[in-house]
C-alpha positions as CSV (number, residue, x, y, z in Angstrom):
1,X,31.9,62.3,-8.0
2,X,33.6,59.8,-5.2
3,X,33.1,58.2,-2.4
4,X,34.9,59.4,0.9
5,X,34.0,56.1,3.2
6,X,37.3,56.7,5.5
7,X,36.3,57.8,9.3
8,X,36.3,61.4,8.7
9,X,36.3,61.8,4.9
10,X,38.3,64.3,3.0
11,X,39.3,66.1,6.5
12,X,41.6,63.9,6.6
13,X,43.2,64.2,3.3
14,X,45.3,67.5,3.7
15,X,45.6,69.9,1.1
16,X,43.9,69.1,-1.7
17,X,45.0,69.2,-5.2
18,X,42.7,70.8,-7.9
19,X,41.8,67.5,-9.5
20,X,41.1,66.0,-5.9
21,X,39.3,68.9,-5.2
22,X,37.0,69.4,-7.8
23,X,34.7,66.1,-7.4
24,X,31.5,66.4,-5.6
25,X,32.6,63.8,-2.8
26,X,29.7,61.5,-0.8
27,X,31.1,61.2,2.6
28,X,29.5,59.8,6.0
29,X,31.5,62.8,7.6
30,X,31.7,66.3,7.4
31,X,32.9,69.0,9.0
32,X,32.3,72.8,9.1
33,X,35.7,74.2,10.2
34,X,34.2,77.4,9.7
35,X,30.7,77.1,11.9
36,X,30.7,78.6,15.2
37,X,31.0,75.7,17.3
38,X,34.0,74.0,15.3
39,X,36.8,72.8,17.4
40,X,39.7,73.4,15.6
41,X,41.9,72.5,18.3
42,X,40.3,69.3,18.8
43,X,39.2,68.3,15.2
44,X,41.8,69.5,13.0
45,X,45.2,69.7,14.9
46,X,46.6,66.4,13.3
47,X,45.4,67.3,9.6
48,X,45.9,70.2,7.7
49,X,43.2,70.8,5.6
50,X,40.8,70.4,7.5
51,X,39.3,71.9,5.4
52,X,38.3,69.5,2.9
53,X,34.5,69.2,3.4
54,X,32.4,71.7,1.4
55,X,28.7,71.4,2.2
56,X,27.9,73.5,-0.9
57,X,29.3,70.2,-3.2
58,X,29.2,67.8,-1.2
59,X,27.4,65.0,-0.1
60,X,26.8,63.6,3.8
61,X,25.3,59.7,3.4
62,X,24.6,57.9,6.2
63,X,27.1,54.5,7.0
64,X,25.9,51.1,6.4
65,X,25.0,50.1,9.8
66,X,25.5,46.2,8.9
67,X,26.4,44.7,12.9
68,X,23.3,46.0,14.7
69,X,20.9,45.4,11.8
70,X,18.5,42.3,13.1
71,X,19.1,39.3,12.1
72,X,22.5,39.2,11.7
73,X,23.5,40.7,15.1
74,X,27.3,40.7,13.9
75,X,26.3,37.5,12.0
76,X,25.8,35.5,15.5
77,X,22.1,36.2,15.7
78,X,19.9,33.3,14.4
79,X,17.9,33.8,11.2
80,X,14.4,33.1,12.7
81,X,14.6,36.4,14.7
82,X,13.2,38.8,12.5
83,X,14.2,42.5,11.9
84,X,12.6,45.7,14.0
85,X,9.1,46.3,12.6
86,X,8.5,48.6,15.6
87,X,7.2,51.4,12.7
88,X,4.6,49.0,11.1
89,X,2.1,49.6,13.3
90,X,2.4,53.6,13.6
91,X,2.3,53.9,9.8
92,X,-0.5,51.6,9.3
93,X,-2.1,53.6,11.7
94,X,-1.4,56.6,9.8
95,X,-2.5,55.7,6.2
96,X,-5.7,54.2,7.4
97,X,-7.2,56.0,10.1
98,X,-4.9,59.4,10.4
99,X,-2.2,61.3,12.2
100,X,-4.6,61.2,15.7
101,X,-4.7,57.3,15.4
102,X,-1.3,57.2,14.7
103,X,-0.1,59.6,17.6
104,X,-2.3,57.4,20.2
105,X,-0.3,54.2,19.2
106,X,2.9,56.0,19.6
107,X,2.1,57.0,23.0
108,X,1.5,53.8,23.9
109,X,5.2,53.0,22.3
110,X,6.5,55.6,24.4
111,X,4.8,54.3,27.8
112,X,6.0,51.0,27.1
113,X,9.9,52.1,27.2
114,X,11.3,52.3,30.7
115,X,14.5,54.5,30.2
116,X,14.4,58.3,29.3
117,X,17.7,58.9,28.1
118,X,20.0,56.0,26.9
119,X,24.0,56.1,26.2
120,X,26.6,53.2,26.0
121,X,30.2,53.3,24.3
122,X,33.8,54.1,25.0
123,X,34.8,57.2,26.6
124,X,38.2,57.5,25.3
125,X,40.0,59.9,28.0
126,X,43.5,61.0,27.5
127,X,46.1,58.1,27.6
128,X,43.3,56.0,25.3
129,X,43.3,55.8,21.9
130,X,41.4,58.5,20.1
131,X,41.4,61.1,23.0
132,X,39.2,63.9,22.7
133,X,39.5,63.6,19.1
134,X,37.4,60.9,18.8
135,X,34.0,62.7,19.3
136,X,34.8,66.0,19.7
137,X,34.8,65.8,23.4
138,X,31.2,65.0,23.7
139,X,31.8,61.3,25.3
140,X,33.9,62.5,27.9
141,X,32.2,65.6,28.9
142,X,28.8,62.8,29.2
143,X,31.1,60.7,31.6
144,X,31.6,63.9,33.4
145,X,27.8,64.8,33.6
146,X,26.3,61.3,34.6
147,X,29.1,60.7,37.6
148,X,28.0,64.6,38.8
149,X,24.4,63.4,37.7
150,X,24.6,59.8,39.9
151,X,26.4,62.0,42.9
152,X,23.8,64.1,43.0
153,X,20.1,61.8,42.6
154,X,21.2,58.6,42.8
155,X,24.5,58.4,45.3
156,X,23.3,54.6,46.5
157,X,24.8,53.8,43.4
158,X,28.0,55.6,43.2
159,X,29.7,57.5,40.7
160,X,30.9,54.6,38.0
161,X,29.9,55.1,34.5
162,X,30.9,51.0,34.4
163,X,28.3,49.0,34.0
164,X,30.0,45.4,34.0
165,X,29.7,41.3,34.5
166,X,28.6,42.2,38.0
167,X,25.6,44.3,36.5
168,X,23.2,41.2,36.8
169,X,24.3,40.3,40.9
170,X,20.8,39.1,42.8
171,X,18.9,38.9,40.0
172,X,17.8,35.6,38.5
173,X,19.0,34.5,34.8
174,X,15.9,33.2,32.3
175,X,16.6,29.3,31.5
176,X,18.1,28.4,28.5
177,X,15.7,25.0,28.6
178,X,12.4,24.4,28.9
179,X,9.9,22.5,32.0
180,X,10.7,19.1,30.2
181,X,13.9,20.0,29.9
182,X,14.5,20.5,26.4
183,X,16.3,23.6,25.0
184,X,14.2,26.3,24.1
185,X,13.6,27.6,20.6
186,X,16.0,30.2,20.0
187,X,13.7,32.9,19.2
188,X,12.0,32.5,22.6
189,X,15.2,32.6,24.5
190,X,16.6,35.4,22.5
191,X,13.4,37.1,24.0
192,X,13.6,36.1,27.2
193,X,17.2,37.3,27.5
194,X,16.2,40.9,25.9
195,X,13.7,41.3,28.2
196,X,16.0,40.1,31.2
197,X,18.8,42.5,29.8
198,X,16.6,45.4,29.8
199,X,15.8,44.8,33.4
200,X,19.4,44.9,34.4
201,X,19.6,48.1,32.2
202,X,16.4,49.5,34.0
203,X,18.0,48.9,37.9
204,X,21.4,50.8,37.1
205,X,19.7,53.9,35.5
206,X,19.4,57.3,37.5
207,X,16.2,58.7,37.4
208,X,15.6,57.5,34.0
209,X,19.0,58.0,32.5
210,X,21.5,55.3,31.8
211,X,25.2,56.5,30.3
212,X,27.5,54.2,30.7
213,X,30.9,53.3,29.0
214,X,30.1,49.2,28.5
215,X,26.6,47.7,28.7
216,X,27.5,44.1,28.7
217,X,27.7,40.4,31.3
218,X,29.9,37.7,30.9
219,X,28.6,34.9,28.8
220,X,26.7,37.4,26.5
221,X,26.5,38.6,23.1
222,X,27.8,42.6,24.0
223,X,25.2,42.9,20.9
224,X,21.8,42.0,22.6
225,X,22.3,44.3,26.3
226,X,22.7,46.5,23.6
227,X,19.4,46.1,21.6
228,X,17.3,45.5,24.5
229,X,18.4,49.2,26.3
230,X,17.5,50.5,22.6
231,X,14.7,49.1,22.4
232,X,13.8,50.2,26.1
233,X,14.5,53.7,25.6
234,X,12.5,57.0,24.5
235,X,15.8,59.0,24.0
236,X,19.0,57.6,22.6
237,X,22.2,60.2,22.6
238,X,24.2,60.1,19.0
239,X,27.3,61.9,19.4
240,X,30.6,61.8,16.7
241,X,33.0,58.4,17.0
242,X,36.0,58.7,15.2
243,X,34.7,60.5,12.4
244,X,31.1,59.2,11.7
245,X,29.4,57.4,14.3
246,X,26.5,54.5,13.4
247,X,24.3,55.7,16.6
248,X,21.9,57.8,14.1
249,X,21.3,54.6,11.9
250,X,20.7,52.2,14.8
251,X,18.6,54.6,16.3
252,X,16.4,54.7,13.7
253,X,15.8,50.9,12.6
254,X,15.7,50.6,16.6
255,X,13.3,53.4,17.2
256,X,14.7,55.2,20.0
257,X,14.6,58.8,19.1
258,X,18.0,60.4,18.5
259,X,19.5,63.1,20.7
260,X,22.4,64.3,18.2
261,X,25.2,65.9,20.2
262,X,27.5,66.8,16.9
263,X,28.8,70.6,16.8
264,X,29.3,72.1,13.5
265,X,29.1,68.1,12.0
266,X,26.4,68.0,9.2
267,X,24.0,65.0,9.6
268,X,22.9,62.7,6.2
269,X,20.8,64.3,3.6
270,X,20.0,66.8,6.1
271,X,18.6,69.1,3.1
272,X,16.1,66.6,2.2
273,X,14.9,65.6,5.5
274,X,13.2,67.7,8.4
275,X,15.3,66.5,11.7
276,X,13.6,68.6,13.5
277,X,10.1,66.0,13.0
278,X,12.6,63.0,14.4
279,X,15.2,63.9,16.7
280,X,16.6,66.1,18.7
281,X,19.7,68.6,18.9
282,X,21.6,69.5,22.0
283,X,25.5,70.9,22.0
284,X,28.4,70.1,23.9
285,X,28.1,73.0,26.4
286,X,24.3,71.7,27.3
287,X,25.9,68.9,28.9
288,X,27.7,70.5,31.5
289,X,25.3,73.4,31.8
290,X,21.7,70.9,32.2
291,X,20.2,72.3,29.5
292,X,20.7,68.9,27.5
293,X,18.3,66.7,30.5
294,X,16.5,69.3,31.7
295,X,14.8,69.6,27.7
296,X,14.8,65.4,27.9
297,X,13.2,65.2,31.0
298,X,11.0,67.9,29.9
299,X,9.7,66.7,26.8
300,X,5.8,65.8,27.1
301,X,4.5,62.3,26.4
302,X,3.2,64.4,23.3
303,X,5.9,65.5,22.2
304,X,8.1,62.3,22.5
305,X,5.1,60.5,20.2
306,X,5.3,63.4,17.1
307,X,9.0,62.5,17.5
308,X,8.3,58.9,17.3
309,X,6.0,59.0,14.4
310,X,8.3,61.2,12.2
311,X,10.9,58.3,12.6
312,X,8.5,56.1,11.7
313,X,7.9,58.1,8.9
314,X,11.4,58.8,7.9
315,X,14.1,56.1,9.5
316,X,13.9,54.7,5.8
317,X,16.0,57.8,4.3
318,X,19.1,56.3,6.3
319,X,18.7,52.6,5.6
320,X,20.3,51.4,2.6
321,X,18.8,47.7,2.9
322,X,15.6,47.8,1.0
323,X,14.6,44.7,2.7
324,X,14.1,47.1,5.6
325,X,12.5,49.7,3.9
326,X,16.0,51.5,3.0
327,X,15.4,54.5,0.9
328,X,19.5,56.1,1.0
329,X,20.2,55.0,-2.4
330,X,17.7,56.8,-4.0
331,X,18.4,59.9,-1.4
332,X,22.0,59.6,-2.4
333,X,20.8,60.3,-6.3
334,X,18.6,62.7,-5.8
335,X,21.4,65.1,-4.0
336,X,23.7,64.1,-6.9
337,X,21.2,65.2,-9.0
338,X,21.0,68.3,-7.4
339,X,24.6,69.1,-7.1
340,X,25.2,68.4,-10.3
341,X,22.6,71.0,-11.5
342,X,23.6,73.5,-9.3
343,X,27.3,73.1,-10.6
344,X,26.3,73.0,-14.3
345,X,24.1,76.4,-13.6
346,X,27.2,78.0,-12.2
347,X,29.3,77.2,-15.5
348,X,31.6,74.3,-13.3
349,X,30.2,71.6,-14.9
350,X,29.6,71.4,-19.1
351,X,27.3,68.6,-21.2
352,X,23.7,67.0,-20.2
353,X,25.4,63.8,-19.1
């Protein structure tokens, strides 16, 4: 076998020879170019072969989502902050009182997070690099939808998708310093400014929803507007980026529940887990149509803690650091295992080792 870790994998490669061929290949990318919903036009215009994934050998892994894993924060992020444990208390809940004790703290989780539906990143229209290429159209067709969406429930605040240094005007920044004016410990005002960024987040939203092409204020780490709207919100939208996009990972070590907009695009080890427990599927034409907020806005309190709890329960299957719980190496094996079996039973593969 091989590793694919290029932006789209072996779609990219063109026609393959037989001996590049023949390897199972672990990829963070693949495409169907043969499912319903493909995109040819969009996807494979620039590459022939686009061929080149086969989900029948070969392997989807999720990335290594190294810059929004707490504490690094891109390396900037001071060591005494310590990583998300938001799943502790839902799975100590579960393995020693139940699933009903569990459920009741993740409603609770749920009540505590302010926005519904959460989306930040570039939109990449024609004339910017990437295009429609660069997520399959999904980013741009949610720029579309939240300007129509802001027109339409929330037109005091316009149609811009721009959420920028001015995001924070008549609102009051948290001190850097401390009543006796010394500076305060950076954990406390690396809380304080979370908290403070995810008030900002809260006031631009429409009716819950906040999609905007760059959640950041001058003076700030882009990193931690970022983490406090993920940390804020019940639903987090994971669409394609060039290939792979991080959004599923960081959902999950953040615990926002993912909303994966991805036609015909294979999510990691999606054999071995049950998605359907975690997260959320919508397609590209639910966007324009509605379909995609009226299910958000629709889901019960519920419904939005079983979510929860299953990514509790599974957000370690696409970690690779076990000092978060990381469980993708051994995930990684066991399809191995499996595709090697599968080829050795069809007479492709010879030998026990």
């Amino acid at each position: 076998f091989l590793w694919a870790t290029n932006d789209v994998g072996p779609v990219q490669w063109g026609r393959q020879t037989p001996l590049l061929a023949a390897p199972i290949k672990v990829v963070h990318f693949g495409y169907l170019h043969n499912h319903p919903l493909a995109e040819k036009e969009t996807m494979c215009a620039e590459w022939v072969g686009c061929e080149g994934f086969n989900p029948d050998r070969d392997i989807v892994a999720p990335g290594h989502d190294v810059p929004n894993m707490p504490p690094l924060f891109n390396g900037r992020m001071h060591s005494t902050v310590s990583a998300p444990t938001w799943h502790q208390p839902l799975l100590q809940a579960l393995h020693t009182k139940g699933t009903a004790a569990a459920l009741a703290v993740a409603r609770k989780m749920i009540e505590a997070k302010p926005l519904s539906l959460f989306f930040t990143g570039s939109f990449r229209f024609p004339g910017q690099e990437g295009n429609m290429q660069y997520s399959l159209g999904v980013r741009q067709a949610l720029q579309v939808w939240m300007a129509d969406f802001k027109s339409a429930h929330c037109p005091e605040q316009g149609n811009s998708t721009k959420l920028g240094s001015d995001a924070a005007k008549g609102m009051e920044l948290p001190s850097p310093v401390l009543a006796d004016g010394s500076a305060k410990p950076q954990q406390q005002r690396y809380l304080e400014e979370q908290e403070f960024n995810l008030k900002v987040a809260v006031k631009h939203a429409c009716m819950g929803a906040l999609v905007v092409e760059h959640l950041e204020r001058d003076g700030y780490d882009v990193g931690r507007p970022y983490m406090a709207a993920l940390d804020g919100s019940k639903v987090c939208i994971a669409p394609p980026g060039w290939g792979w996009g991080m959004r599923l990972v960081t959902y999950a070590a953040h615990g926002c529940i993912p909303l994966i907009i991805q036609d015909a695009v294979p999510q990691p080890f999606e054999e071995l887990l049950p998605y359907d427990q975690f997260s959320l599927r919508a397609t590209k034409a639910d966007i324009a149509s509605g379909a995609m907020w009226r299910m958000v806005s629709g889901l019960s309190k519920e419904r939005l803690a079983q979510l929860l709890l299953g990514l509790a329960q599974h957000r370690g299957a696409l970690l690779w650091q076990p000092e978060h719980g990381g469980s993708a190496y051994e995930h990684t094996l066991e399809l191995l295992r499996r595709r090697v079996e599968q080829l050795r039973a069809s007479g492709k593969v010879q030998g026990t080792r």
